[in-house]
N, CA, C and O of each residue as an XYZ file, in Angstrom:
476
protein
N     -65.255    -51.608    -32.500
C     -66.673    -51.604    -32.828
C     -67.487    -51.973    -31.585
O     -66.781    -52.557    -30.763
N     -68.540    -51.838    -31.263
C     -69.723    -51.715    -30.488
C     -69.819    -53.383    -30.363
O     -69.953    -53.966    -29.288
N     -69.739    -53.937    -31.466
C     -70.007    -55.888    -31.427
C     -68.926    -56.537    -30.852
O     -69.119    -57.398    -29.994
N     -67.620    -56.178    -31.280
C     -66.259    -56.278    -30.580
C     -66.062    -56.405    -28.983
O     -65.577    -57.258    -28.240
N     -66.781    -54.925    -28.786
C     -66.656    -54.877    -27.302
C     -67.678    -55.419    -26.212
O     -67.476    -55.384    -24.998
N     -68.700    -55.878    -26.779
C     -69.892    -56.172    -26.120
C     -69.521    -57.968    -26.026
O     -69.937    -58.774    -25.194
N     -68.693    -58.176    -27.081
C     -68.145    -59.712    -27.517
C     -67.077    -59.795    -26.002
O     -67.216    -60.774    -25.269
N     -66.239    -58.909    -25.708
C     -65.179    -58.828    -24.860
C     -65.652    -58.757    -23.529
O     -64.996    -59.366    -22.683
N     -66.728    -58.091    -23.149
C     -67.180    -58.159    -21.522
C     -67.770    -59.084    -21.861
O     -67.529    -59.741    -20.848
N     -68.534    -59.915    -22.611
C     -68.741    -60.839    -22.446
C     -68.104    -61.987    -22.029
O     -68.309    -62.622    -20.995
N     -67.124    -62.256    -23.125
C     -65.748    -63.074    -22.796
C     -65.318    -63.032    -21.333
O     -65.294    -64.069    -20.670
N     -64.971    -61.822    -20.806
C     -64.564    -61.088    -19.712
C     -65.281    -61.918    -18.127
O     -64.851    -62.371    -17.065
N     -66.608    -61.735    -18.835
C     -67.725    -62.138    -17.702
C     -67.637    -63.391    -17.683
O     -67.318    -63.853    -16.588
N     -67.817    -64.160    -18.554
C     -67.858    -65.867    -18.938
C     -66.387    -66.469    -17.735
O     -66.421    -67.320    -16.846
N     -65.127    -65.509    -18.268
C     -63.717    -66.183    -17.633
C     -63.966    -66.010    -16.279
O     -63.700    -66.892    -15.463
N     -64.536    -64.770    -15.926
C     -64.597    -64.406    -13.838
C     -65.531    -65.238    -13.851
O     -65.147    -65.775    -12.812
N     -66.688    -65.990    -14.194
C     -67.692    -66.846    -13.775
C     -66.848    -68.454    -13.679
O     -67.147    -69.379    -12.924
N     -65.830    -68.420    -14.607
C     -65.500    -69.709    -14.316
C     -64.243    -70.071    -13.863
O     -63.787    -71.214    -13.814
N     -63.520    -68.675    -13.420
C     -62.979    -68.519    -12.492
C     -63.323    -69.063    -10.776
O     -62.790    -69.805     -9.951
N     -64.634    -68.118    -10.869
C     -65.419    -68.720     -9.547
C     -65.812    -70.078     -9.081
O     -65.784    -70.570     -7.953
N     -66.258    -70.655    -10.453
C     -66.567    -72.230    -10.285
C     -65.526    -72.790     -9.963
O     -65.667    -73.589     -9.037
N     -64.169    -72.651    -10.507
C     -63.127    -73.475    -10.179
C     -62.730    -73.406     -8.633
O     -62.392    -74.400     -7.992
N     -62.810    -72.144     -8.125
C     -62.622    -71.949     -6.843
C     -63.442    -72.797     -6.011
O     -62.849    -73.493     -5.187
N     -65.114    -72.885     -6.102
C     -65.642    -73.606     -5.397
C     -65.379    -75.099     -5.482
O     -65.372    -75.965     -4.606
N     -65.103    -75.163     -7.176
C     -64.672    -76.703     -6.997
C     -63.489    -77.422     -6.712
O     -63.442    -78.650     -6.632
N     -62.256    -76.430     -6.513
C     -61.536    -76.731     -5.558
C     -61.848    -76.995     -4.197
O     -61.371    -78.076     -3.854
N     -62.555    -76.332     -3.170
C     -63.101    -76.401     -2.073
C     -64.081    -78.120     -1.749
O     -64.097    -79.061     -0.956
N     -64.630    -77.722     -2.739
C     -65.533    -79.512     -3.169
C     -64.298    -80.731     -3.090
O     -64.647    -81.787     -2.562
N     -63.515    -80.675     -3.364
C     -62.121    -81.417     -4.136
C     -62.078    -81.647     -2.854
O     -62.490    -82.684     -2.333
N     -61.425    -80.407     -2.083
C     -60.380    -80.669     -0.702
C     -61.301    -81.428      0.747
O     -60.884    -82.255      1.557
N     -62.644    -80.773      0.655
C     -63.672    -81.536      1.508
C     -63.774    -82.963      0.916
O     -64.464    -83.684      1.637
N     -63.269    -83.608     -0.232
C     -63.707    -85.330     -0.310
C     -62.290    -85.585      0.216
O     -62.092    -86.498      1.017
N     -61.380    -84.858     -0.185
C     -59.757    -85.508      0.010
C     -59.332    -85.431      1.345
O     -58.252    -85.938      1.644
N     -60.354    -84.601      2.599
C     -60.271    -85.183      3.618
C     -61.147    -86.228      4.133
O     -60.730    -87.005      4.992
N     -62.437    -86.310      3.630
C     -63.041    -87.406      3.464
C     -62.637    -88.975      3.904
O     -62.996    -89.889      4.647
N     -61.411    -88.540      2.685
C     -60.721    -89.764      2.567
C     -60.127    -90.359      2.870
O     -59.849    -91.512      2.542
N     -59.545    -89.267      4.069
C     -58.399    -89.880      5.292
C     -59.583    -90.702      6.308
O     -60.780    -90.685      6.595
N     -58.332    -91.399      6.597
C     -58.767    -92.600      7.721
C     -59.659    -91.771      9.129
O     -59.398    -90.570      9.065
N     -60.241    -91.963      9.870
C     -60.804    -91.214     10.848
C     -59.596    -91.565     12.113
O     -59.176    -90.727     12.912
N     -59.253    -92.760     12.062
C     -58.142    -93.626     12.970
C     -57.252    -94.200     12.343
O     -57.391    -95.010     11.427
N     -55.986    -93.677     12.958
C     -54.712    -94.079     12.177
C     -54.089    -95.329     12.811
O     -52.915    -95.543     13.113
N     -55.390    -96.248     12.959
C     -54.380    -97.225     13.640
C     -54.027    -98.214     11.942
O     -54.436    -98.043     10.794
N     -53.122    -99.194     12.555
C     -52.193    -99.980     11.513
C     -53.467   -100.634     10.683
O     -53.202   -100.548      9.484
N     -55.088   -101.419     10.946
C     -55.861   -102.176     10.496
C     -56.657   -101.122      9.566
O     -56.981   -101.425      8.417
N     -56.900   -100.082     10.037
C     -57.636    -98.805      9.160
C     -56.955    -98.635      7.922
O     -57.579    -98.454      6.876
N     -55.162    -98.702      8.000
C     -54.657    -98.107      6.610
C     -54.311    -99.048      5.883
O     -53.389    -98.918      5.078
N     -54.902   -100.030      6.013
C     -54.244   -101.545      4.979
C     -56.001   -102.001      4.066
O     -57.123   -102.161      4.546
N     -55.657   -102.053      3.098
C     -56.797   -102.878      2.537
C     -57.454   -104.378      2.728
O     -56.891   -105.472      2.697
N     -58.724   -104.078      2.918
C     -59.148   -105.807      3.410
C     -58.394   -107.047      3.009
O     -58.184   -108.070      3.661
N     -57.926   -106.621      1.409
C     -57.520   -108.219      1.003
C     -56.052   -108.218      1.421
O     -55.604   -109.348      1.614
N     -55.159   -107.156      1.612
C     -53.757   -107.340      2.234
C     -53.959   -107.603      3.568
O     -52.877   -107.896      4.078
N     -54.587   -107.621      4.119
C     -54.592   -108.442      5.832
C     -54.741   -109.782      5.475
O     -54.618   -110.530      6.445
N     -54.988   -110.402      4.300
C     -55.280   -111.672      4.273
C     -54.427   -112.345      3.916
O     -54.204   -113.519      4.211
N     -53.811   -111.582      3.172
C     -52.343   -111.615      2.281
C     -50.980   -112.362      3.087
O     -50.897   -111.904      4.227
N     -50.274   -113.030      2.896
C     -48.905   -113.180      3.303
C     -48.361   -112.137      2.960
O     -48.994   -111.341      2.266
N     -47.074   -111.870      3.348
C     -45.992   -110.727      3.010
C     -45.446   -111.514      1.233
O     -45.168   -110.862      0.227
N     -45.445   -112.412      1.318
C     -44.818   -112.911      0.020
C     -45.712   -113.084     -1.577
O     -45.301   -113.332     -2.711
N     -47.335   -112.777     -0.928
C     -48.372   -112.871     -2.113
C     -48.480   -111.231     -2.447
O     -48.266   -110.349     -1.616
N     -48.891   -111.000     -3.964
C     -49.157   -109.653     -3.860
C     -47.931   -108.961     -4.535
O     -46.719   -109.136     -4.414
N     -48.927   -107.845     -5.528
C     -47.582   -106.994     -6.042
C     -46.911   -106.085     -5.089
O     -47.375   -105.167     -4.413
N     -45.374   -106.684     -5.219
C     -44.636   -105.466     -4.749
C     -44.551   -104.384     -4.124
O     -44.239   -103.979     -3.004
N     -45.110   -103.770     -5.681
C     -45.242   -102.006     -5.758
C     -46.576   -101.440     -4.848
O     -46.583   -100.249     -4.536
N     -47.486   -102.157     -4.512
C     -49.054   -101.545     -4.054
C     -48.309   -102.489     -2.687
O     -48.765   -101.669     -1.890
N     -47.762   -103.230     -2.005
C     -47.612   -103.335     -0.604
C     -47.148   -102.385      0.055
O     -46.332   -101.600     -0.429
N     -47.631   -102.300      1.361
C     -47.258   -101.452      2.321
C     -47.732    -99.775      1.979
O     -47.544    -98.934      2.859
N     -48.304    -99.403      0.750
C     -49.031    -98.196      0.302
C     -51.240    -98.223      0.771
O     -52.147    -98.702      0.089
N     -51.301    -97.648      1.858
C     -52.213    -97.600      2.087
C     -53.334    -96.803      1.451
O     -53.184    -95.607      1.201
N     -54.594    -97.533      1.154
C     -55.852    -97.343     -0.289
C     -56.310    -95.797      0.146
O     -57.131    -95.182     -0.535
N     -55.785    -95.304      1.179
C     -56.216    -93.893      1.699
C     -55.570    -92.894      1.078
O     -56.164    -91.967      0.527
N     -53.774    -93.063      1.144
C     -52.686    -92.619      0.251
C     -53.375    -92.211     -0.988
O     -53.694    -91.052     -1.252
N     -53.624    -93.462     -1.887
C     -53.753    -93.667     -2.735
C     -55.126    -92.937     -3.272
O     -55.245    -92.355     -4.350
N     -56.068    -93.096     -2.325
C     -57.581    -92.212     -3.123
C     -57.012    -90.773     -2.697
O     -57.303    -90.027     -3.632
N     -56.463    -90.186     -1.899
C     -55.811    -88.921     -1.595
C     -54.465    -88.646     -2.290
O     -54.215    -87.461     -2.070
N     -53.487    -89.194     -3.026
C     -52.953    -89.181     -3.979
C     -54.030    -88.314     -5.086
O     -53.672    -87.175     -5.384
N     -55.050    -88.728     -5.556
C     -55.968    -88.644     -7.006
C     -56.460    -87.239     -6.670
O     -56.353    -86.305     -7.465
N     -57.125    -87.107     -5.183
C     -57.748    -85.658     -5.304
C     -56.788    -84.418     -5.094
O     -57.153    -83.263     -5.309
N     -55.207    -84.858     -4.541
C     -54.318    -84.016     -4.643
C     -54.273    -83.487     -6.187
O     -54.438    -82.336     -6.591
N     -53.991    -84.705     -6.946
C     -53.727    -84.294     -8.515
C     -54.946    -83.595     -8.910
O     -54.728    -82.397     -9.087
N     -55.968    -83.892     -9.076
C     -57.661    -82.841     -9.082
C     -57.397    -81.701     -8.790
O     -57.698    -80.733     -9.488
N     -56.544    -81.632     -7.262
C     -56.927    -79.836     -7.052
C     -55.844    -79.339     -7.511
O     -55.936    -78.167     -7.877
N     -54.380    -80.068     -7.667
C     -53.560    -79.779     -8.446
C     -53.995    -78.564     -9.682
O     -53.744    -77.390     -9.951
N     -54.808    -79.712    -10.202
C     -54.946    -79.175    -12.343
C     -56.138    -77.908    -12.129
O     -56.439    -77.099    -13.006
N     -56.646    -77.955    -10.921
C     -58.093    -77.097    -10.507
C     -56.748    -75.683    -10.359
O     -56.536    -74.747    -11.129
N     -56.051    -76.061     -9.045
C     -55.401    -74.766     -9.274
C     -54.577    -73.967    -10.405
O     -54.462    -72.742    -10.440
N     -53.989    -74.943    -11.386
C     -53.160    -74.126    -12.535
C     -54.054    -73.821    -13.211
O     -53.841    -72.752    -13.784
N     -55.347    -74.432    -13.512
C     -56.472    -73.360    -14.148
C     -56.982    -72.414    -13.762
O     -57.551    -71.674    -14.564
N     -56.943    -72.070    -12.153
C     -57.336    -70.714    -11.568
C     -56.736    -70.097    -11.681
O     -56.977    -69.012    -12.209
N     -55.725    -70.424    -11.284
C     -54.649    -69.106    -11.926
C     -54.578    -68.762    -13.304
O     -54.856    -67.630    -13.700
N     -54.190    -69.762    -14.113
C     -54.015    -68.843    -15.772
C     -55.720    -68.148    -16.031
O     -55.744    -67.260    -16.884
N     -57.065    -68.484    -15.380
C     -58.217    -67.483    -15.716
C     -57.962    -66.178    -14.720
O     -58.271    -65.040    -15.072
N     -57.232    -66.547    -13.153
C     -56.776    -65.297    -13.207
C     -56.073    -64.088    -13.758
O     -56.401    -62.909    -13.889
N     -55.109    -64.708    -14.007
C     -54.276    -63.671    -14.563
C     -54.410    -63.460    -16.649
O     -53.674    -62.798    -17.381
N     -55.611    -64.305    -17.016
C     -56.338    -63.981    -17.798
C     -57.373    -62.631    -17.475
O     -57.109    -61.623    -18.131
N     -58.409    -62.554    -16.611
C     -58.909    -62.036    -16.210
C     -58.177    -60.711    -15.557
O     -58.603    -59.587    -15.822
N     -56.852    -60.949    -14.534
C     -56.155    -59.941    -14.588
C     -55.824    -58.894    -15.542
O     -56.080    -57.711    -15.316
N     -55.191    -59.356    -16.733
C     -54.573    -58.621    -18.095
C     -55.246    -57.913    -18.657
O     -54.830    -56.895    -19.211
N     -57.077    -58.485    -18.635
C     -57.971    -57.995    -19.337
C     -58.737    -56.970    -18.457
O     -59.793    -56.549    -18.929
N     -58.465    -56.654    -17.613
C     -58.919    -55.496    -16.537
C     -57.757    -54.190    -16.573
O     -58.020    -52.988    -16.528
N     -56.567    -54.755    -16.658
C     -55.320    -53.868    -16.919
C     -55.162    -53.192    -17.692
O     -54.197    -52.430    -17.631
N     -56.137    -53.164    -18.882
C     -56.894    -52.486    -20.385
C     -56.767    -51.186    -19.834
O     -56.379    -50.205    -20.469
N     -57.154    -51.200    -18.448
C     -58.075    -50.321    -17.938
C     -59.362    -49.158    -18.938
O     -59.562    -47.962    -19.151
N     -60.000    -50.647    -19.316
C     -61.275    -50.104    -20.012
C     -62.283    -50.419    -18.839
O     -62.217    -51.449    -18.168
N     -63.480    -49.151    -18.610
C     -64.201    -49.064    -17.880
C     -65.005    -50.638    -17.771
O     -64.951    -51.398    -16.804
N     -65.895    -50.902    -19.315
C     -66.318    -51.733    -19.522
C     -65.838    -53.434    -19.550
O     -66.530    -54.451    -19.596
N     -64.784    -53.297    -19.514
C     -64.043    -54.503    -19.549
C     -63.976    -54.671    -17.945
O     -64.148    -55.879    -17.783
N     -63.834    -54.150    -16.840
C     -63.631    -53.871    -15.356
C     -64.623    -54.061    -15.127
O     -64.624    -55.184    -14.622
N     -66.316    -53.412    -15.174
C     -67.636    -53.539    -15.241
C     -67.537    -55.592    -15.125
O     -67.644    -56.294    -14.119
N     -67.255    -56.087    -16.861
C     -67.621    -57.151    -17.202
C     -66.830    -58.328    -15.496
O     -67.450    -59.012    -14.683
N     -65.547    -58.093    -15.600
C     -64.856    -58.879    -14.304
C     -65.801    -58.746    -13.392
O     -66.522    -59.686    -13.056
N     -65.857    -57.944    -13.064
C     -66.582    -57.233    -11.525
C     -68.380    -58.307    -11.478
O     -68.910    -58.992    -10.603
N     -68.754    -57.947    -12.825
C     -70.174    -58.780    -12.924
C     -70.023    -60.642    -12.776
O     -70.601    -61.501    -12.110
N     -69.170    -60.636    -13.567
C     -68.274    -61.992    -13.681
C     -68.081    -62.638    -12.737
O     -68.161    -63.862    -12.839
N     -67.678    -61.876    -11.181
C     -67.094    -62.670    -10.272
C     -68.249    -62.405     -9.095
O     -68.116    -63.116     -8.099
N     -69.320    -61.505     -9.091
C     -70.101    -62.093     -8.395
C     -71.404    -62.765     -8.925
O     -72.404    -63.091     -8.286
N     -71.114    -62.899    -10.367
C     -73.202    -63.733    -10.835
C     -71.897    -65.574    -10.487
O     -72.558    -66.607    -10.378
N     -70.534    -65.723    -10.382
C     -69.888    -66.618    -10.274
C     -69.690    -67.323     -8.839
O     -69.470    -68.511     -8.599
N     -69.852    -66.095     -7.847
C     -69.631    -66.136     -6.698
C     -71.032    -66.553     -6.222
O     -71.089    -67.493     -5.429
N     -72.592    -65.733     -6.771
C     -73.468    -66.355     -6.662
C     -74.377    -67.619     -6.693
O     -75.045    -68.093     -5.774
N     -74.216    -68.120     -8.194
C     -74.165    -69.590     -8.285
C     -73.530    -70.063     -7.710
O     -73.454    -71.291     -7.754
């Protein structure tokens, strides 16, 4: 039906638009997660203020000797991590649904990925 298909490039258009967003916000992701590295790798840069104050014998364990840089770059790894397995499954969402090879469904991607690419 005519409502069906107008429902489907829609759909179509919506997934390549947020396809696109994810892409940029991967890019956003990877610019803080270098951010986050130290500018200087000397030994006082990668230790946290209160472990310089620290004895070796105060203090958990598990967080000694793991520097707070690791650790905020640890988090945006996992971010772009989950950013990328969602680009892909809207790709190859978006893929499958072009593979129709319905004119209009190809139209909808095509609109999809640059009003996505635009914003």
């Amino acid at each position: 039906s005519p409502a069906g298909m107008a429902l489907s490039v829609l759909v179509i258009l919506l997934l390549s638009v947020l396809y696109e967003a994810i892409k940029m916000g991967k890019a956003v992701l990877l610019r803080r997660a270098l951010l986050a590295l130290p500018h200087s790798l000397s030994q006082e840069s990668l230790v946290e203020p209160e472990e310089r104050d620290r004895s070796p014998t105060q203090g958990s364990p598990s967080l000694m000797g793991v520097p707070i840089f690791f650790r905020r770059w640890f988090w945006y790894h996992v971010a772009q991590t989950l950013f990328h397995v969602v680009q892909v499954v809207l790709g190859y969402m978006v893929m499958l649904a072009v593979m129709s090879y319905n004119a209009w469904i190809f139209l909808g991607a095509i609109v999809g990925s640059t009003l996505g690419y635009f914003v």
